[in-house]
C-alpha positions as CSV (number, residue, x, y, z in Angstrom):
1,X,-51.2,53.8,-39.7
2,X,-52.3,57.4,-38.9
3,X,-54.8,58.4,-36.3
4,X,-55.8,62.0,-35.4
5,X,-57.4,63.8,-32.9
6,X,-58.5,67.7,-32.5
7,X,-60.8,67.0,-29.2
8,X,-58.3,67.7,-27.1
9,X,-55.2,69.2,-29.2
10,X,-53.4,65.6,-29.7
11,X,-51.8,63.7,-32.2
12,X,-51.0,59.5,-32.2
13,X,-49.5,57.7,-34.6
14,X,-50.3,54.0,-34.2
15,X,-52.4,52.6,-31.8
16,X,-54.5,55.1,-29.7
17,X,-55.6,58.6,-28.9
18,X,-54.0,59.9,-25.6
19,X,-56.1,62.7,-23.9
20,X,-53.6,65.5,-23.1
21,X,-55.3,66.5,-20.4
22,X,-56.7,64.2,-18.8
23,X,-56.1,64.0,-14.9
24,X,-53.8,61.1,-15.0
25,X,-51.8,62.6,-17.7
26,X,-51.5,65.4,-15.7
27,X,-50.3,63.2,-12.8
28,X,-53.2,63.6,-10.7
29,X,-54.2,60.7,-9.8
30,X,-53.0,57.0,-9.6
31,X,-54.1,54.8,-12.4
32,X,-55.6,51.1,-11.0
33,X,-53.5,48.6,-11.5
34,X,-54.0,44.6,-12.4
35,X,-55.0,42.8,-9.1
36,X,-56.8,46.0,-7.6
37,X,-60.2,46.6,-6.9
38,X,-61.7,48.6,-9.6
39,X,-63.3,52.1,-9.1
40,X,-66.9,52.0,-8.3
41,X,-68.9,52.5,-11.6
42,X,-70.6,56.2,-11.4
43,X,-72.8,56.3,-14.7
44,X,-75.3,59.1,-15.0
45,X,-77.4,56.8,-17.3
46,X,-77.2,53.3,-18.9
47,X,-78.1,52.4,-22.2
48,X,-79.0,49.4,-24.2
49,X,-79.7,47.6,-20.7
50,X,-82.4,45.8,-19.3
51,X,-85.1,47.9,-17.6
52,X,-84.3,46.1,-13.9
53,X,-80.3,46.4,-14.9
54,X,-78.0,48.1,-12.3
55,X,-74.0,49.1,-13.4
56,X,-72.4,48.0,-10.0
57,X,-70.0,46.1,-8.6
58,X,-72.7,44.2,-6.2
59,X,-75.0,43.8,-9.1
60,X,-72.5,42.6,-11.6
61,X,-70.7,40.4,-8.8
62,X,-70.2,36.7,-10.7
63,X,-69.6,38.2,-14.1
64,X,-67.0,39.2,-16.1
65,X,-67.3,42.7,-16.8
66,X,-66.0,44.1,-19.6
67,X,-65.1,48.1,-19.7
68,X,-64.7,49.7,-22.8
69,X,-63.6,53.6,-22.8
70,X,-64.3,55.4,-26.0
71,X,-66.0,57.9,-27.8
72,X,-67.8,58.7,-31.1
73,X,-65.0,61.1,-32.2
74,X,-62.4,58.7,-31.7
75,X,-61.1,56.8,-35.6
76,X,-59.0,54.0,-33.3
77,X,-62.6,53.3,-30.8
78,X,-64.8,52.7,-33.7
79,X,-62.6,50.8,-35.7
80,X,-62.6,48.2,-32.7
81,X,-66.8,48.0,-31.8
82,X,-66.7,45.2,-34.5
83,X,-64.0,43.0,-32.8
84,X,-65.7,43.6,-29.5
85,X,-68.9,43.0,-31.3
86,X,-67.8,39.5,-32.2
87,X,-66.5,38.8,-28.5
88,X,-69.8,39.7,-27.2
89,X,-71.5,37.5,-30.1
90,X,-69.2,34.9,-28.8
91,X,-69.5,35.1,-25.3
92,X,-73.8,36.1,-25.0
93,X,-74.3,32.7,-23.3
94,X,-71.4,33.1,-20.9
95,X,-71.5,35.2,-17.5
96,X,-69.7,37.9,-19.6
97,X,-70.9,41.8,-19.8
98,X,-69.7,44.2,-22.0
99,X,-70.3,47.9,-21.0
100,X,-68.7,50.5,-23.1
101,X,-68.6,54.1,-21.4
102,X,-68.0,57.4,-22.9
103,X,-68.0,60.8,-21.8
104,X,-70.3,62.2,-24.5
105,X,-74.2,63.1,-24.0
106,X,-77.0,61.1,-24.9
107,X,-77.8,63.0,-28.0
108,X,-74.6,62.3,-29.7
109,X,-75.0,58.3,-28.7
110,X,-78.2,57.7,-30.1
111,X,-77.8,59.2,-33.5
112,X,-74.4,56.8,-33.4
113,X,-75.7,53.7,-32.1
114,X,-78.2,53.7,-35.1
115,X,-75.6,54.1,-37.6
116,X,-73.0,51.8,-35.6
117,X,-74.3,49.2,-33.1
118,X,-72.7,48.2,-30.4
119,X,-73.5,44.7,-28.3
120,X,-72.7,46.0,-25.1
121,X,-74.3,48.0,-22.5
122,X,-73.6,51.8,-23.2
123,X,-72.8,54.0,-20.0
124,X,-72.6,57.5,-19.9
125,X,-69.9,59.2,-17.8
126,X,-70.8,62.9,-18.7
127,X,-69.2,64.2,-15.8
128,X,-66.1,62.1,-16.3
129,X,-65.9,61.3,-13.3
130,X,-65.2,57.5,-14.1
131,X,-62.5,58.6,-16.8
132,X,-60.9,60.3,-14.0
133,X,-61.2,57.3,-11.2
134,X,-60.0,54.9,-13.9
135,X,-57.2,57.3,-14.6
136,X,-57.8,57.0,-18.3
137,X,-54.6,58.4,-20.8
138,X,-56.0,57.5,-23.8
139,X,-58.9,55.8,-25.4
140,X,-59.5,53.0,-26.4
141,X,-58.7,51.8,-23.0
142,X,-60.1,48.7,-21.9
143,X,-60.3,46.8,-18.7
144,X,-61.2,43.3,-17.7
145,X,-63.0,42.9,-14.5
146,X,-63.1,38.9,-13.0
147,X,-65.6,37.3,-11.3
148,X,-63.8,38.2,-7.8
149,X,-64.3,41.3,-8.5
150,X,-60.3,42.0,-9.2
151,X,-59.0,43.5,-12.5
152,X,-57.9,40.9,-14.4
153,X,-56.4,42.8,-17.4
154,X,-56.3,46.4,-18.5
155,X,-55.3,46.3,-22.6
156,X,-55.7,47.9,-25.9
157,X,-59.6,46.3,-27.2
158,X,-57.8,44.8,-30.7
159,X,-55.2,42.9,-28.7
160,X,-58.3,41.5,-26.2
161,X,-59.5,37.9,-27.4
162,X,-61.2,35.1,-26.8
163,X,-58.7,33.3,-25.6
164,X,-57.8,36.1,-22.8
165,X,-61.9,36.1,-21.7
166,X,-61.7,32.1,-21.5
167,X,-58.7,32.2,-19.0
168,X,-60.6,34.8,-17.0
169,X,-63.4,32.9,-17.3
170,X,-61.8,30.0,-15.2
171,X,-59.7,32.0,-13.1
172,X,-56.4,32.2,-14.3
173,X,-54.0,35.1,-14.7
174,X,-54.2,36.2,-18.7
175,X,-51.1,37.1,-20.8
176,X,-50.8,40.5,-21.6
177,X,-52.6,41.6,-18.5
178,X,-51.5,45.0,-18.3
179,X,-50.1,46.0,-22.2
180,X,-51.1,49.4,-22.3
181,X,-47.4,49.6,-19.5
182,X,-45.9,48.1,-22.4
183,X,-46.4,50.0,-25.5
184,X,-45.1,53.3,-26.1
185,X,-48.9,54.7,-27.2
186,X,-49.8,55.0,-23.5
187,X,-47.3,58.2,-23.3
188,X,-48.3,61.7,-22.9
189,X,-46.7,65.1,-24.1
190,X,-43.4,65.8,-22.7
191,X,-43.0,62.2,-21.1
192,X,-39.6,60.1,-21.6
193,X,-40.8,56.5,-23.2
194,X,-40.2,53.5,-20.7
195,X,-38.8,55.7,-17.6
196,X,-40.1,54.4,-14.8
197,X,-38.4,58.0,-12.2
198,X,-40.4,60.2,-12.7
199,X,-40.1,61.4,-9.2
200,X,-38.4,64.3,-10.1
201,X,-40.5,65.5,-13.5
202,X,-38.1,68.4,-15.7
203,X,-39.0,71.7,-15.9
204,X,-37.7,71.8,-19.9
205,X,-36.3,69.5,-21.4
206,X,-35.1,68.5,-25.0
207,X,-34.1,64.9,-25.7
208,X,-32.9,62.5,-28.8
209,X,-32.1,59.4,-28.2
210,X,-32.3,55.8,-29.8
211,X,-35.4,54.1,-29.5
212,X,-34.9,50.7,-27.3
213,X,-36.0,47.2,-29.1
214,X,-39.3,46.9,-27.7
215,X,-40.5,50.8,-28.6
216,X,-39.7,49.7,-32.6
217,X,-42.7,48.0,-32.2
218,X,-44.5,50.7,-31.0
219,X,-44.6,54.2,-33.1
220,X,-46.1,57.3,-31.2
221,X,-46.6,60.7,-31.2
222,X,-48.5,63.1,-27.9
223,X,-48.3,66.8,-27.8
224,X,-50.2,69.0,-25.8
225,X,-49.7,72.4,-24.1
226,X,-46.5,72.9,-25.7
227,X,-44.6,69.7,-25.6
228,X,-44.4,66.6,-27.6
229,X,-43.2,62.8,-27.6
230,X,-42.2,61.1,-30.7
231,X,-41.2,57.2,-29.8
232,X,-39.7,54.7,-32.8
233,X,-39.6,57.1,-35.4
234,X,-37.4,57.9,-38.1
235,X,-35.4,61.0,-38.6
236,X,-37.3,61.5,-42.3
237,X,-40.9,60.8,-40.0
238,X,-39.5,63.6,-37.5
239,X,-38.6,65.9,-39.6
240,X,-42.7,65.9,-41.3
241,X,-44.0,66.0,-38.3
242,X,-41.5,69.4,-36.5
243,X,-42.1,70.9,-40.2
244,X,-45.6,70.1,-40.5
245,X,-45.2,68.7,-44.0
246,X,-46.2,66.0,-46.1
247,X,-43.3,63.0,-46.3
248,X,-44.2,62.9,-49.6
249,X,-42.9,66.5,-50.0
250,X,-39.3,66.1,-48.6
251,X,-36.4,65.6,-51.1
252,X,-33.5,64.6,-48.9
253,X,-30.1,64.9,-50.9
254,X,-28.0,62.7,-48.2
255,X,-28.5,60.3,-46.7
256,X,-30.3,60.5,-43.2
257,X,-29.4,58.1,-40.3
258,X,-30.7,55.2,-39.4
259,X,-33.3,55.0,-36.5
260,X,-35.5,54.6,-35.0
261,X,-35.3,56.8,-32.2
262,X,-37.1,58.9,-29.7
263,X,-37.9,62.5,-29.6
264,X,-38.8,64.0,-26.5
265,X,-39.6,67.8,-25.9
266,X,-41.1,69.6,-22.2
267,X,-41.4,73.3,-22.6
268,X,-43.3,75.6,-19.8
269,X,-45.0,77.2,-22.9
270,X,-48.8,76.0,-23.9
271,X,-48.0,76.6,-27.6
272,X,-47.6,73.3,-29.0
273,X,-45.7,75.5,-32.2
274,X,-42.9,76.6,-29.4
275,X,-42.6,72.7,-28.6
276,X,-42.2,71.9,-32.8
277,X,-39.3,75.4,-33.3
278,X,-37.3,73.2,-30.9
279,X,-37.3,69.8,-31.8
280,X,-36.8,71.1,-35.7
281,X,-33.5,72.6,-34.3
282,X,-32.6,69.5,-32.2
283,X,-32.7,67.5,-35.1
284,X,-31.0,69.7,-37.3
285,X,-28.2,70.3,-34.9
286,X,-28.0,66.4,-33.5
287,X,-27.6,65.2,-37.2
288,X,-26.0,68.1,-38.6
289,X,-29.2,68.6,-41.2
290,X,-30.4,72.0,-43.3
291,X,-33.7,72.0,-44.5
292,X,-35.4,74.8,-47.3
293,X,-38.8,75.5,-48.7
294,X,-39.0,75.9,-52.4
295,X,-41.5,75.0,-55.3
296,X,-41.2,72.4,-57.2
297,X,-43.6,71.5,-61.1
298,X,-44.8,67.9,-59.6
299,X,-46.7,65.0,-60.5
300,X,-49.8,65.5,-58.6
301,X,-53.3,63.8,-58.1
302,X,-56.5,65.9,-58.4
303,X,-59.0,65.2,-56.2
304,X,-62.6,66.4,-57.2
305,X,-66.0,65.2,-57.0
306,X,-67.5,62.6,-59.3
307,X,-71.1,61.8,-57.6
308,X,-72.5,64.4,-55.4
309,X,-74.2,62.9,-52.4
310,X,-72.1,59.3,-52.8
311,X,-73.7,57.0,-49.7
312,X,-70.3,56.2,-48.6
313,X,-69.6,60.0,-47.5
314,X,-72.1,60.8,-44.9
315,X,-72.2,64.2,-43.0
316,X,-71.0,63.5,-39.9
317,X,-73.6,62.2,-36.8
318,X,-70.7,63.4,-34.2
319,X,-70.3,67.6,-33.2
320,X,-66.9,66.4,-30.9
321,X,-63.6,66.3,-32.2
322,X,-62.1,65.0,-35.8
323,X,-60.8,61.8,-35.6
324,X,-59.2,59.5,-38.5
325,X,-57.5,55.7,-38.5
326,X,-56.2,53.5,-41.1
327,X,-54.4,50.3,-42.5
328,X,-53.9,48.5,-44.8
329,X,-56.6,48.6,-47.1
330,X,-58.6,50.5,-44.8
331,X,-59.5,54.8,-43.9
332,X,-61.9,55.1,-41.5
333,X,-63.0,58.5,-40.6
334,X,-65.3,60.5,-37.8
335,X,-66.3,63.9,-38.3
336,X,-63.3,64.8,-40.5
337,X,-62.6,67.2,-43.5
338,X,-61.9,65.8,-46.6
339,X,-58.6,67.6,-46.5
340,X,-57.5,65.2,-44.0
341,X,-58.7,62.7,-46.2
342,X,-56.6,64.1,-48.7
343,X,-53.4,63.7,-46.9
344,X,-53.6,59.9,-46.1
345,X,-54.1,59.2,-50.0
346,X,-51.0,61.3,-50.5
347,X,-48.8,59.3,-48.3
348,X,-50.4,56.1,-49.8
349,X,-50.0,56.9,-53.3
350,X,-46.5,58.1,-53.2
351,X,-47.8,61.5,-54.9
352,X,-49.2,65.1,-53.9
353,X,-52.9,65.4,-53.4
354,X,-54.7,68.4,-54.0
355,X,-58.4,69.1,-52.9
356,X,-60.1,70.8,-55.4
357,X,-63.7,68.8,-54.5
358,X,-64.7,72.3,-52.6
359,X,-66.3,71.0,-49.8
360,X,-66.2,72.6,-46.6
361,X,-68.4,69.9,-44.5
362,X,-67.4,67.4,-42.4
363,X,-67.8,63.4,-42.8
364,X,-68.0,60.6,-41.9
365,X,-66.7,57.8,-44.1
366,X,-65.1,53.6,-44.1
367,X,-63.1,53.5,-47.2
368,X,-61.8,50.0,-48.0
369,X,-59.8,48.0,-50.9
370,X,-57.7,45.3,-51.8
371,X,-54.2,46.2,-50.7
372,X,-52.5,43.6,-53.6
373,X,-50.1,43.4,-56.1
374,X,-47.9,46.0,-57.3
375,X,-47.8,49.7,-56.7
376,X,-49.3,50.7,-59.6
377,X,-52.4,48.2,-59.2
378,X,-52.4,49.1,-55.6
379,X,-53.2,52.7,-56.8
380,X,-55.4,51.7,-59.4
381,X,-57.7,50.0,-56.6
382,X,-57.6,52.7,-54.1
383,X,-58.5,55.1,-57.3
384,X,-61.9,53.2,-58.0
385,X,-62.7,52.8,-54.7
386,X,-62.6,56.1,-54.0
387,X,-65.0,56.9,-57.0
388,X,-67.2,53.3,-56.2
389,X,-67.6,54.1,-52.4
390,X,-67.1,58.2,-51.8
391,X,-67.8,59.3,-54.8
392,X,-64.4,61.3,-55.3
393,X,-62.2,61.2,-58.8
394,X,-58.8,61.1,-58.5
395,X,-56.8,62.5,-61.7
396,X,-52.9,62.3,-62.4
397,X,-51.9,66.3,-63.3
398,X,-48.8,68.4,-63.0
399,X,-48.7,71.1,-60.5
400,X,-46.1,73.6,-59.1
401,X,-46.1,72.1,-55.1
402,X,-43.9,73.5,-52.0
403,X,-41.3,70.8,-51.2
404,X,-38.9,70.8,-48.4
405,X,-35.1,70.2,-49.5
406,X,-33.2,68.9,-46.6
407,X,-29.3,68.5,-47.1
408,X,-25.8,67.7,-44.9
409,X,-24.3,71.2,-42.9
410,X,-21.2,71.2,-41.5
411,X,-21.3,70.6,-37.6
């Protein structure tokens, strides 16, 4: 599963979008904590509220309150509105509120609340000073509020459920109260995956090491101001990403080791290209690898259009960042090119993609299909879908494409 961002010069694999640099990232301030009093809730303006409604503590006092960070531009956000959509459904007649807050202006929320309801109460932090209070790393980030006014679970929105508002609800302490500590996605650029001293932070730093058990489960890439933090990944993974190539473009002749492992880089530079030079020779030197660029004549897929105009491929409603997730089955994109588009069918269908549709604008699209069967039925699917839903033909052509040939050196 891919997600990308370009709001703030970051890149997740996984999970969620981490905001490079936001102040708790930047360890300015200390993020609340399960059992703590939550922040006081500094809205400029509510939305989708009752006239006589008032976001506070006092006001809200009895409730469950239910705070959901996110933001139009964000693919992993979006995705969830419909599972927190269902909670909400689920829990109308309970003391329960939902209030999901974003940074973004009002004239970016409306446009999107037409075209993507949400059953919730929408705040707007525009001067983000809530984000900063709440010491927010990455959105989605949500956190449960009890009826004592305690914080009762902070947690990524997919893994919140039903079950978790029930025990709430009655008072109890809920499992996975604080899982955003537990997963690897919570990282930022340049930070070391599950160490806990960071009293003493490095100046520069390069490290390769192998991923512990519970990371496996959680893949992740931050970078920002000229560092980066890879968690659970494979060396083939690794070497796309410090190359800035497609996997499906890399012809290894040896074998590469096994993994996963994690990739950490802290440079005093703000390129993020500096951060990339020296992980690609870290891995080359740690595992003894040589990589060239050559062209190769390749089976390719052409990707043009078929319909002009398809309903499924909308011009985008948001004018923040770009912002793509996906699954199985499932591509769900905000404000993104159709290059990038172009890059997730690649790595599903095994085979180079090349835009040749000629459009320049940005969309937004939901692309979904049966993920069944074989591989070749798989790709049969995904092709009609693409030409049912977005209007996009995908043909099978040979094309001379720039591969990367990574071999064994002598150490």
């Amino acid at each position: 599963m891919v997600i990308t961002s370009m709001k703030q010069t970051f890149f997740l694999l996984g999970v969620a979008i981490t905001l490079a640099n936001s102040p708790a990232a930047c360890g300015q301030s200390s993020d609340p904590k399960v059992g703590d009093r939550p922040p006081p809730l500094k809205l400029n303006a509510l939305l989708q509220a009752p006239d006589e409604a008032k976001a506070s503590w006092d006001a809200l006092k009895g409730k469950v309150v239910v705070l959901e960070f996110w933001a139009t531009w964000c693919g992993p956000c979006v995705a969830a509105i419909s599972h927190l959509n269902e909670l909400a459904e689920q829990f109308k007649d309970r003391p329960v509120q939902f209030i999901a807050i974003t940074d973004e202006d009002e004239k970016i929320i409306d446009p999107f609340l037409k075209k993507k309801p949400m059953q919730a109460w929408v705040g707007l932090d525009t001067d983000k000073s809530m984000f900063k209070d709440y010491g927010i790393k990455g959105i989605p980030h949500t956190v449960v509020v009890d009826k004592n006014g305690k914080i009762a679970a902070i947690i990524h929105p997919t893994r919140l459920t039903g079950q978790i508002l029930q025990e709430v609800l009655a008072g109890k302490k809920p499992a996975l109260a604080q899982s955003t500590e537990e997963g690897a996605w919570s990282i930022s650029a340049g930070e070391v995956p599950y160490e806990s001293d960071r009293a003493k932070p490095s100046l520069f730093q390069v490290l390769i090491r192998p991923s512990s058990a519970d990371a496996q489960n959680h893949i992740g890439m931050s970078s920002g101001n000229g560092s980066l933090t890879i968690s659970g990944s494979s060396v083939f993974n690794v070497l796309s990403s410090c190359y800035g190539i497609s996997p499906v473009r890399i012809l290894t002749n040896c074998i590469l080791p096994a993994g996963p492992f994690d990739f950490v880089v802290k440079t005093p530079s703000k390129d993020d290209n500096v951060a990339r030079n020296w992980l690609r020779q870290a891995v080359e030197t740690t595992f003894g690898l040589g990589a060239k660029r050559q062209t190769n004549q390749m089976d390719v897929f052409l990707l043009s259009v078929a319909k002009p105009d398809a309903d499924g491929l909308a011009p985008t409603v948001s004018n923040g960042g770009s912002s793509s997730s996906s699954g199985p089955g499932r591509i769900q994109a905000i404000n993104a090119a159709i290059e990038s588009l172009a890059v997730d069918l690649e790595n599903r269908l095994g085979k180079p993609v090349i835009d040749e549709t000629g459009l320049t604008n940005h969309y937004d699209f939901e692309l979904k299909w049966k993920d069944e069967g074989d591989k070749h039925s798989k790709s049969g699917v995904l092709v009609r879908a693409i030409r049912e839903q977005l209007g996009l033909e995908l043909k099978a052509a040979k094309r001379p494409v720039e591969v990367l040939v990574v071999d064994r050196v002598a150490k």
